[in-house]
KOLMAR-617484 format. One record per residue (C-alpha): x, y, z negated. Coordinates in Angstrom, 2 decimals. Example, Ala and Ser with C-alpha at 12.3 -4.5 7.8 and 13.67 -1.06 7.14 Angstrom:
BEGIN
+---------+---------+---------+
|    east |   north |      up |
+---------+---------+---------+
|   12.30 |   -4.50 |   -7.80 |
|   13.67 |   -1.06 |   -7.14 |
+---------+---------+---------+
END
This chain:
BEGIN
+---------+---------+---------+
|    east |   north |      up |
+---------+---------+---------+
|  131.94 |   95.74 | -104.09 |
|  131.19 |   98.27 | -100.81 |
|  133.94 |  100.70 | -100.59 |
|  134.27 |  102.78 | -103.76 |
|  132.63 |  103.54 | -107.06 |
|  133.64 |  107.20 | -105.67 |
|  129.69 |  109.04 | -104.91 |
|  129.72 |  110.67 | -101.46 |
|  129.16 |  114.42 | -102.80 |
|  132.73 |  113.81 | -104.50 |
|  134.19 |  112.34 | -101.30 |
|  132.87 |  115.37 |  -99.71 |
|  133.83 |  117.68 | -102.26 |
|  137.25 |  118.78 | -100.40 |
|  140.32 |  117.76 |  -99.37 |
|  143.71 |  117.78 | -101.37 |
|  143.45 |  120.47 | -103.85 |
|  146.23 |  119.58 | -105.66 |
|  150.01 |  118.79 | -105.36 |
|  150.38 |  117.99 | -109.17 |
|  151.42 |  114.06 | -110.28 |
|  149.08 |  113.78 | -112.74 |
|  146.32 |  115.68 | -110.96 |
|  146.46 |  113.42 | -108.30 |
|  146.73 |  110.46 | -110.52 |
|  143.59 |  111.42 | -112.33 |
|  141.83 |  111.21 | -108.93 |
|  139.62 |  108.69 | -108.62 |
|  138.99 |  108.90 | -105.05 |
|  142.73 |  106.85 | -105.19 |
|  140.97 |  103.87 | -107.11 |
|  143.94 |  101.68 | -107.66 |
|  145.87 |  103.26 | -106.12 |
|  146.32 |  106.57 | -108.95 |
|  149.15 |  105.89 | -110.73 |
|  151.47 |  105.24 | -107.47 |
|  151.97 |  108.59 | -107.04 |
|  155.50 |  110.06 | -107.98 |
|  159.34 |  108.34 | -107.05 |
|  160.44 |  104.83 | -107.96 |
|  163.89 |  103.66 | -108.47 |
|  166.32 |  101.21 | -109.56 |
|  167.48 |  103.29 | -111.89 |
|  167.87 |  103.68 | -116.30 |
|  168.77 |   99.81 | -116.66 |
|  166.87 |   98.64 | -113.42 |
|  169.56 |   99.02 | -111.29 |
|  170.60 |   95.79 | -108.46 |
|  167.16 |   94.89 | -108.60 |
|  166.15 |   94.50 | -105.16 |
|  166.62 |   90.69 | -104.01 |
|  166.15 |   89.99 | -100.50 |
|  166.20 |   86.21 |  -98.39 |
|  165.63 |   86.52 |  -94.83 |
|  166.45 |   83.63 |  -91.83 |
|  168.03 |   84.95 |  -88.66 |
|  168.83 |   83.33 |  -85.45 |
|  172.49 |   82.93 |  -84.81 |
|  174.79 |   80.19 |  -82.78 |
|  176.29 |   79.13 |  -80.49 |
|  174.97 |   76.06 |  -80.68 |
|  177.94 |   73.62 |  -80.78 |
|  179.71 |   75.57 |  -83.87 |
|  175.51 |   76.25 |  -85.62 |
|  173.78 |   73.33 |  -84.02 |
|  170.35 |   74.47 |  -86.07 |
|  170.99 |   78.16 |  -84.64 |
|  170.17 |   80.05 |  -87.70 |
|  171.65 |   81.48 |  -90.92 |
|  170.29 |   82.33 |  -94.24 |
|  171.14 |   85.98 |  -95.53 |
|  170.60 |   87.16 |  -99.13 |
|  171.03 |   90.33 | -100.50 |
|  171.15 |   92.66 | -103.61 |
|  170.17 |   96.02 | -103.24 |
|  168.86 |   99.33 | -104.53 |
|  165.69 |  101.14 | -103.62 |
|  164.17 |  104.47 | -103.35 |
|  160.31 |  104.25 | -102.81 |
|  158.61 |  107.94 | -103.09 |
|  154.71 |  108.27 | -102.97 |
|  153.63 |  111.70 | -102.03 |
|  149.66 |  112.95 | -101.65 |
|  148.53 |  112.83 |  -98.11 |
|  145.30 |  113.60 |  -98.20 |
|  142.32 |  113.25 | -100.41 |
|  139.17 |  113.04 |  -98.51 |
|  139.87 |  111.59 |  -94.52 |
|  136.52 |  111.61 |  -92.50 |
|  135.96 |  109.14 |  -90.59 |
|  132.45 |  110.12 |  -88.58 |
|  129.92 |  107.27 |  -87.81 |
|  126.62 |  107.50 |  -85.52 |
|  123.54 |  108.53 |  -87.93 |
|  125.77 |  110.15 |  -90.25 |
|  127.20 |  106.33 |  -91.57 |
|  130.79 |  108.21 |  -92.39 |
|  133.36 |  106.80 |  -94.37 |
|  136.61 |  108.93 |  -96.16 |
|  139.78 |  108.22 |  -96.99 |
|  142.18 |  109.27 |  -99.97 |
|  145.94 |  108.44 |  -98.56 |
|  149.33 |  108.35 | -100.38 |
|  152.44 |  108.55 |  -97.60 |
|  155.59 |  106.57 |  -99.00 |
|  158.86 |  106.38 |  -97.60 |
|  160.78 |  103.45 |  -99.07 |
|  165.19 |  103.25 |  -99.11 |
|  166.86 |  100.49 |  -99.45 |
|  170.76 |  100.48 |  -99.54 |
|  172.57 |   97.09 |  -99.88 |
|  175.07 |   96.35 | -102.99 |
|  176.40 |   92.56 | -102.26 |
|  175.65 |   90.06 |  -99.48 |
|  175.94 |   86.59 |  -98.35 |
|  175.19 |   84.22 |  -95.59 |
|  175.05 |   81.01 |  -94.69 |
|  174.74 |   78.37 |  -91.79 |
|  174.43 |   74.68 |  -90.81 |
|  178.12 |   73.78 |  -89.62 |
|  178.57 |   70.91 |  -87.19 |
|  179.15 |   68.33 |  -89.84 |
|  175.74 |   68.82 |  -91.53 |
|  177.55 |   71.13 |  -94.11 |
|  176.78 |   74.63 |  -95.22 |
|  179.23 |   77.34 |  -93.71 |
|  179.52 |   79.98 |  -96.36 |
|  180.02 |   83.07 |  -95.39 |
|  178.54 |   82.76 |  -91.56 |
|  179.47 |   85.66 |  -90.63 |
|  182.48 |   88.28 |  -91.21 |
|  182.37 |   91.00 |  -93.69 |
|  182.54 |   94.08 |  -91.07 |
|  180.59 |   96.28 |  -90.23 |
|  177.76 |   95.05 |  -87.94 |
|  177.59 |   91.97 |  -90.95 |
|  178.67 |   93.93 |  -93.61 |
|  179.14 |   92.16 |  -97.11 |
|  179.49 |   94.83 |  -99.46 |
|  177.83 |   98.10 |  -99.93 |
|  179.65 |  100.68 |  -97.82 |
|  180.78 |  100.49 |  -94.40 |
|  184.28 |   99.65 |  -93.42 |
|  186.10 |  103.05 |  -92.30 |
|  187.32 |  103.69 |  -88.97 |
|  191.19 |  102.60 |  -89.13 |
|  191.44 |  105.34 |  -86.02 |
|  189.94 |  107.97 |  -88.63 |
|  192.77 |  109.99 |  -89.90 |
|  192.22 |  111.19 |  -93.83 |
|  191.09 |  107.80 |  -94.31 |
|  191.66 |  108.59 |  -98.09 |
|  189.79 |  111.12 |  -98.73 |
|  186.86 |  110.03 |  -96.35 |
|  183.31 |  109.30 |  -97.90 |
|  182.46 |  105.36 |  -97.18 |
|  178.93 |  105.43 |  -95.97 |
|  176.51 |  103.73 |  -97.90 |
|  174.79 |  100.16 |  -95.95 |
|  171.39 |  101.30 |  -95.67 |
|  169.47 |   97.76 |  -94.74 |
|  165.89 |   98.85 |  -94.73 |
|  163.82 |  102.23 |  -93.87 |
|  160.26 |  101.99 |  -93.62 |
|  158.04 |  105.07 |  -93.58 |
|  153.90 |  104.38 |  -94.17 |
|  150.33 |  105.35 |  -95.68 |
|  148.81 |  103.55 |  -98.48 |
|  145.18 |  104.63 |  -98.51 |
|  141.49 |  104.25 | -100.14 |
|  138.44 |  103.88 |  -98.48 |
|  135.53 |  104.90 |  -99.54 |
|  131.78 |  104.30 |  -98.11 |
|  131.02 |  101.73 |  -95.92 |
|  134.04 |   99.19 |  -95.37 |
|  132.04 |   96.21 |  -93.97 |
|  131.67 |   94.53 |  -90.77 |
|  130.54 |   96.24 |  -87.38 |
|  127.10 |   94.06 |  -87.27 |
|  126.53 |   95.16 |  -90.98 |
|  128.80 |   98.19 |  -92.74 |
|  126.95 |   97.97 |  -95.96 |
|  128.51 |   94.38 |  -96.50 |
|  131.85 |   94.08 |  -98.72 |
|  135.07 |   94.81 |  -96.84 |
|  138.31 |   95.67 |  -97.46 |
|  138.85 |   99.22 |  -99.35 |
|  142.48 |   99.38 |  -99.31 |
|  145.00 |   99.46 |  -96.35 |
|  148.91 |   99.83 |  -96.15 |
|  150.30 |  101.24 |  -92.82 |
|  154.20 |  100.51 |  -92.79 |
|  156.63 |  101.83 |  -89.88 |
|  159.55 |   99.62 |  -89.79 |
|  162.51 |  100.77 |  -87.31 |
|  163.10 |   97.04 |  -86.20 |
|  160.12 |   98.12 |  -83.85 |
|  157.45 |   96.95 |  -86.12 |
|  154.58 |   98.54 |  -87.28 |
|  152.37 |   97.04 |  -89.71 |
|  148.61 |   97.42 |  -91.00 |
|  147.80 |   95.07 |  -94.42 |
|  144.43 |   95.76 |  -96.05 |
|  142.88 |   94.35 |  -99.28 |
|  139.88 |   94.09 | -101.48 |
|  141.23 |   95.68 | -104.92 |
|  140.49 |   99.25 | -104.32 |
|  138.56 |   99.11 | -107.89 |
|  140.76 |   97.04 | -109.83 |
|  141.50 |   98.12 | -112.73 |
|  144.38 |   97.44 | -115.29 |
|  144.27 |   94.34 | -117.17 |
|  145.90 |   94.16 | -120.53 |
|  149.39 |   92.46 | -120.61 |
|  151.53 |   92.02 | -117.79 |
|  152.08 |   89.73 | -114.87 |
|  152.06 |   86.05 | -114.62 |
|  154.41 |   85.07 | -112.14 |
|  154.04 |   81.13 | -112.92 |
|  150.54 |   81.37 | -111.49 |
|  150.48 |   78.44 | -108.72 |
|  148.32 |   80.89 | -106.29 |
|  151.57 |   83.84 | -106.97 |
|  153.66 |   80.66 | -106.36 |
|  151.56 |   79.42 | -103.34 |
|  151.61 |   83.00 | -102.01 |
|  155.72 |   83.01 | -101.56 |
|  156.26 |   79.77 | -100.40 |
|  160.13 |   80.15 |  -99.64 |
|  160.28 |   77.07 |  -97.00 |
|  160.33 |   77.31 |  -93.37 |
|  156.45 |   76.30 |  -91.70 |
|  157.23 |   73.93 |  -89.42 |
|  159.90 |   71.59 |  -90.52 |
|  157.54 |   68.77 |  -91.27 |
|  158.54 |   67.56 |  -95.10 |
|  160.57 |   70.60 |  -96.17 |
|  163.18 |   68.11 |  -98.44 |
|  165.79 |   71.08 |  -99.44 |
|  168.18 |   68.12 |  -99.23 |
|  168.38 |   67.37 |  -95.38 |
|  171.08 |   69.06 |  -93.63 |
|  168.54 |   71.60 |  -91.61 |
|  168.08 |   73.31 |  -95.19 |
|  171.65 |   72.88 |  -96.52 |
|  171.95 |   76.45 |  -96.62 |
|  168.93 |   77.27 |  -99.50 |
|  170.74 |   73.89 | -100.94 |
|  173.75 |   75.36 | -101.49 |
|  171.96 |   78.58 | -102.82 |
|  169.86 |   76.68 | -104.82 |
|  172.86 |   74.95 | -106.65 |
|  174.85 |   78.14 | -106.77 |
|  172.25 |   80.88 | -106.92 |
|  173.79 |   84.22 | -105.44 |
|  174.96 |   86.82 | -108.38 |
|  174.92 |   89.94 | -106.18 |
|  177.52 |   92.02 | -108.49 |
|  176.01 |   91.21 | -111.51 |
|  178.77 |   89.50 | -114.74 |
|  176.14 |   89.70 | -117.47 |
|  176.91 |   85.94 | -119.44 |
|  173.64 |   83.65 | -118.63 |
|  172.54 |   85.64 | -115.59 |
|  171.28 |   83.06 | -113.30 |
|  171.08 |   84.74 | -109.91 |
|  169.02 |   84.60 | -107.11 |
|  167.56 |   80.97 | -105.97 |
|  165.89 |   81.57 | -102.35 |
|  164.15 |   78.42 | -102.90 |
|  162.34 |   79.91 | -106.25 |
|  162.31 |   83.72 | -105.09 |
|  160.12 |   85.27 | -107.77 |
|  162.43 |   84.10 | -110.68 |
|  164.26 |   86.88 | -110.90 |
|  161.04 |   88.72 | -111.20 |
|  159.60 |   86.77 | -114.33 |
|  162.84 |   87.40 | -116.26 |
|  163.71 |   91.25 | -115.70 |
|  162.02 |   92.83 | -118.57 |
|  163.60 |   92.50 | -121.71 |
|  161.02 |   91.84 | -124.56 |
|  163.14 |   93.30 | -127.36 |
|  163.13 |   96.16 | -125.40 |
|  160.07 |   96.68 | -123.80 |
|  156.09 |   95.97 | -124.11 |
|  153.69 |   96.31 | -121.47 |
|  150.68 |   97.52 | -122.32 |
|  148.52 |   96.89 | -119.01 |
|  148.70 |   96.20 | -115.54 |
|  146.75 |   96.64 | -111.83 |
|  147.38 |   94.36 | -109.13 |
|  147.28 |   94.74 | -105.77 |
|  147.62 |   92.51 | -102.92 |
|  147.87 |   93.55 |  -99.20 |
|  147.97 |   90.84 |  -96.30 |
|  147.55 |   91.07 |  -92.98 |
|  145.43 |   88.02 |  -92.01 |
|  143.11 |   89.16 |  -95.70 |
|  139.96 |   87.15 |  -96.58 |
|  137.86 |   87.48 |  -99.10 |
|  133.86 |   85.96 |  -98.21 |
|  134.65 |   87.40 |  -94.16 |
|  137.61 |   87.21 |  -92.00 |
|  139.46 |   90.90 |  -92.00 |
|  142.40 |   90.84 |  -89.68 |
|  145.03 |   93.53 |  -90.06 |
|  147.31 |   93.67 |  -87.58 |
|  151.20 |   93.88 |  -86.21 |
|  153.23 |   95.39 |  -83.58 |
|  156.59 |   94.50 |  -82.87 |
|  158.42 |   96.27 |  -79.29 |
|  158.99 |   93.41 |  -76.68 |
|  162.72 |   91.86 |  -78.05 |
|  160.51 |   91.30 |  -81.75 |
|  158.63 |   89.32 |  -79.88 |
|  160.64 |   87.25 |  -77.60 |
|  163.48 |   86.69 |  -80.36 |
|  161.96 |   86.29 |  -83.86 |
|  158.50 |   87.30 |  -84.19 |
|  156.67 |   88.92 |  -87.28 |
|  153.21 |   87.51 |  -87.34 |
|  151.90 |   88.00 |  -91.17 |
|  152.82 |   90.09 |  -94.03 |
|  151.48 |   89.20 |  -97.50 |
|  152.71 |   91.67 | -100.36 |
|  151.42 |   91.79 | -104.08 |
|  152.11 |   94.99 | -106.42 |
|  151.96 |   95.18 | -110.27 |
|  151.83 |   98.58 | -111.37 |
|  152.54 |   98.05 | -115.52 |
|  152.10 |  100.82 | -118.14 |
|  154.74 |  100.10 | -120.85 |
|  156.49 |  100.82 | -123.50 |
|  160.62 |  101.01 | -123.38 |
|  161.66 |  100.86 | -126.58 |
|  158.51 |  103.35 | -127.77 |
|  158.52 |  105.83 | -124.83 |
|  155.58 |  105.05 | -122.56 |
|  156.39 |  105.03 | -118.98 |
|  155.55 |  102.78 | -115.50 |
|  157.11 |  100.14 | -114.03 |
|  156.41 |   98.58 | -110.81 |
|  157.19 |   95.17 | -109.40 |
|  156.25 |   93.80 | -105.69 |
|  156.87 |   90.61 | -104.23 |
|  156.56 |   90.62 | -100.67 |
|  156.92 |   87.71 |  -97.88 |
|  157.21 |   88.48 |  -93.83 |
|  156.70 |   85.34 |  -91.99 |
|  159.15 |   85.60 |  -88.61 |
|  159.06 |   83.11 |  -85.60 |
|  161.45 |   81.43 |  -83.91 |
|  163.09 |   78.00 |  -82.73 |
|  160.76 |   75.38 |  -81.62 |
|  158.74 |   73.52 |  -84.75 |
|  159.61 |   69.64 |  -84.99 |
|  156.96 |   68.61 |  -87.25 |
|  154.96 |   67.51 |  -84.08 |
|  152.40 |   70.75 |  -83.95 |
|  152.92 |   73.32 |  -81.33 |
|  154.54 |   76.73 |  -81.67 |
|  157.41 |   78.43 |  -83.73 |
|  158.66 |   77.52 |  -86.99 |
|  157.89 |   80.72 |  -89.35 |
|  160.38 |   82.01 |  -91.56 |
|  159.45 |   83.43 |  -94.59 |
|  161.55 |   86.52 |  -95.50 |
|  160.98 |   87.39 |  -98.76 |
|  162.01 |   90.48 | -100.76 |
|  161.47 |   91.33 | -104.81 |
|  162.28 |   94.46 | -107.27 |
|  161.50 |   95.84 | -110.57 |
|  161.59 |   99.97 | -110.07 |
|  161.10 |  102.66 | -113.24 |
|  158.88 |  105.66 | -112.16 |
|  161.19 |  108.86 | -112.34 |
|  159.66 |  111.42 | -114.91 |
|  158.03 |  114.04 | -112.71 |
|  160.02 |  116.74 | -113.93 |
|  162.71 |  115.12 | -112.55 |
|  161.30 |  113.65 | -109.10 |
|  161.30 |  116.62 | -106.91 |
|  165.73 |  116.35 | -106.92 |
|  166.58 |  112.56 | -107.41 |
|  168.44 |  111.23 | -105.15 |
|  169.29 |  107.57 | -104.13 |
|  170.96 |  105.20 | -106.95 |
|  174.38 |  105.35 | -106.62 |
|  174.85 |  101.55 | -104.99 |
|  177.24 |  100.59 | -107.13 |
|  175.62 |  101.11 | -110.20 |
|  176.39 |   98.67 | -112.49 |
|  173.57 |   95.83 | -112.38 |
|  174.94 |   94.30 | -116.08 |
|  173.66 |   97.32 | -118.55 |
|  170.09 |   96.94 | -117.11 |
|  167.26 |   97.55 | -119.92 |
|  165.47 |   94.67 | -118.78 |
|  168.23 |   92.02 | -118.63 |
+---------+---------+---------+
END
C-alpha cells in the first residue's frame, strides 16, 4: 500500500480543525493511529502494570566479575496523546508533496517495587546488587533527607524512572524510496525523546491496518521471536551457566512487584510477555477487536527502511542503544458491559556493552524490555487526571 487510503484534496483540506477526542478519532487522515488519542493509565483495576527488565553495567570486577546486573521493576504509567497537527506538508520538486497527521505523547512512568541482581564471585546470584537509597532506590518514593527538619510531615517524592516526550504520526502520499516514491514505504513513524540523551525515530508499514476481531495472541512465535529476552552475544544462551544466574534466579522466583493476589505468578525476565497474556480477566471483560502496530527502527517490509538513533557521547561509549522494536494493541472491549479501550505494548531496546564471547566481533546487546496493560481515561475526565497514585494497590486489578 503507498502512503494512505487518505485522497490528496482531503490531505489538503486544512490543518487541525478540531481539539475534540472523538473528532479527531474519526479522522482518517490518523489511519491507525485514531483511536490513540486521549490519556492512558494504570488505573480502575490496571494498576502495577508496567513490568520493566533492563541489564546495566556495574562492578568492580573482583566483587561482579561479569560486570553487570539485572534490574526489574513494577511501575505505573501515564501516557497522554494530544492532536498535533492534521495535515504536515512536506513539499517535493514537481509538486510530489507528501502530509502528515501527528499525535504528540508524553509518557510517565513512576516506579512501585524494584530489584536487582548480579553475578557474585562464586558464580552465585547476589540479590539485591545494589542498596535501597536513593540513587538505587527499591521502593517507590525517595528516601528523605535525614538533615530535613519536619521530616514528618514532608511529602516523599515519587521515583519517577522514565520520561519520554515524542510524535506518533501518519503519512500520507508518497512514502517510497528516493529512486522511486510511488513504491510502498513506511506510513507510520514514532519520534521518542528520551532524557538518557537518546532520541529515537521507529517507522512501520501499518498505517491502514485496521482492527481485527478478537484480541491479541501473545503465543505467536514471531511476538515471541520479536522479544527475545537473552543477551546477543553469549554464544548458547543456557539460562543455567553462571553468566545468566541472575534471569535464573528470576526465572525460579519470578519478581512480585507489590502484588499478594493468591496464584499471581510474577514477572519471569526470561518469558517477558507473560504477564501480558494473563492481565485481562475473561469473566470480566471481552474484547471485541483490535489494531496492531509495530514500530522498529531497523523496519523491513519488501525494502530496507532504516530509522534511526541518537544517543549524546557517554550512550555511546558506555552502553549503547542501537535498535528499538515496539508492538501496540489498541483493543475495543467490553468491561463487564461498558465499552471502553485498552491498550497493551511490548517494547524491547537492545543496549551494547562488554565484549561478545561467542567468537563474532562487537558488543553483546542487551535487550531491555518493558510491558503494560493501560485503560483509556473517559474524556470527560482526561483534561484533570493526574498520575496513579504509586502505591495503588496492584491486587484489586479488573484484569487479574
Amino acid at each position: 500500500m503507498v502512503g494512505s487510503t487518505v485522497t490528496a484534496g482531503e490531505w489538503r483540506s486544512g490543518r487541525v480543525s478540531s481539539h475534540d477526542d472523538e473528532a479527531i478519532r474519526g479522522d482518517k487522515r490518523l489511519g491507525a493511529l485514531r483511536q490513540l488519542k486521549g490519556t492512558w493509565l494504570n488505573a480502575e483495576g490496571f494498576e502495577g502494570r508496567m513490568w520493566n527488565m533492563i541489564a546495566l553495567p556495574f562492578g568492580p570486577p573482583p566483587q561482579f566479575p561479569f560486570q553487570y546486573r539485572l534490574l526489574l521493576n513494577q511501575g505505573n504509567e501515564r501516557l497522554r496523546f494530544s492532536v498535533g497537527d492534521l495535515g504536515v506538508a512536506n513539499r517535493g520538486l514537481d509538486q510530489h508533496d507528501q502530509h502528515l497527521a501527528a499525535l504528540m505523547y508524553l509518557q510517565e512512568i513512576d516506579q512501585i517495587k524494584a530489584v536487582d541482581a548480579a553475578v557474585g564471585p562464586t558464580g552465585a546470584p547476589v540479590i539485591p546488587a545494589t542498596l535501597d537509597v536513593n540513587d538505587t532506590p527499591k521502593g517507590g518514593t525517595f528516601k528523605p533527607d535525614p538533615n530535613t527538619k519536619e521530616l514528618e510531615t514532608k511529602k516523599l517524592d515519587t521515583v519517577g524512572i522514565h520520561r519520554e516526550s515524542g510524535i506518533f504520526f501518519r503519512l500520507g502520499g508518497q512514502t517510497g524510496p528516493c529512486d522511486d516514491p510511488n513504491k510502498p514505504g513506511p506510513d507510520l513513524g514514532r519520534m521518542a525523546s528520551i532524557p538518557h540523551g537518546d532520541t529515537v525515530l521507529a517507522l512501520s508499514f501499518d498505517g491502514n491496518n485496521q482492527p481485527v476481531a478478537g484480541g491479541p495472541n501473545f503465543a505467536d512465535p514471531a511476538v515471541r521471536a520479536a522479544f527475545g529476552p537473552f543477551p546477543i552475544g553469549l554464544g548458547d544462551p543456557d539460562v543455567n551457566q553462571p553468566y545468566l544466574s541472575p534471569y535464573k534466579a528470576f526465572a525460579d522466583a519470578p519478581f512480585k512487584g507489590d502484588v499478594t493476589k493468591p496464584g499471581f505468578k510474577g514477572f519471569d525476565p526470561t518469558h517477558p510477555l507473560d504477564l501480558l497474556a494473563t492481565a485481562l480477566n475473561p469473566a470480566k471483560i471481552t474484547v471485541d477487536s483490535t489494531t496492531f502496530l509495530r514500530f522498529d527502527t531497523e523496519m523491513t517490509s519488501g525494502i530496507a527502511v532504516p530509522g534511526a538513533i541518537s544517543n549524546i557521547p557517554f550512550i555511546n561509549c558506555q552502553a549503547s542503544t542501537t535498535k528499538v522494536t515496539a508492538f501496540f494493541w489498541i483493543q475495543k472491549v467490553l468491561i463487564e458491559g461498558q465499552p471502553r479501550f485498552l491498550l497493551q505494548y511490548a517494547q524491547r531496546v537492545l543496549l551494547e556493552f562488554l565484549n561478545r564471547v561467542d567468537g563474532q566481533p562487537g558488543l553483546i546487546r542487551w535487550p531491555h524490555i518493558t510491558i503494560n496493560t493501560l485503560i483509556r481515561a473517559p474524556d470527560e475526565d482526561a483534561a484533570d487526571v493526574t498520575a496513579p497514585d504509586n502505591q495503588a494497590p496492584a491486587n484489586k486489578a479488573a484484569g487479574a
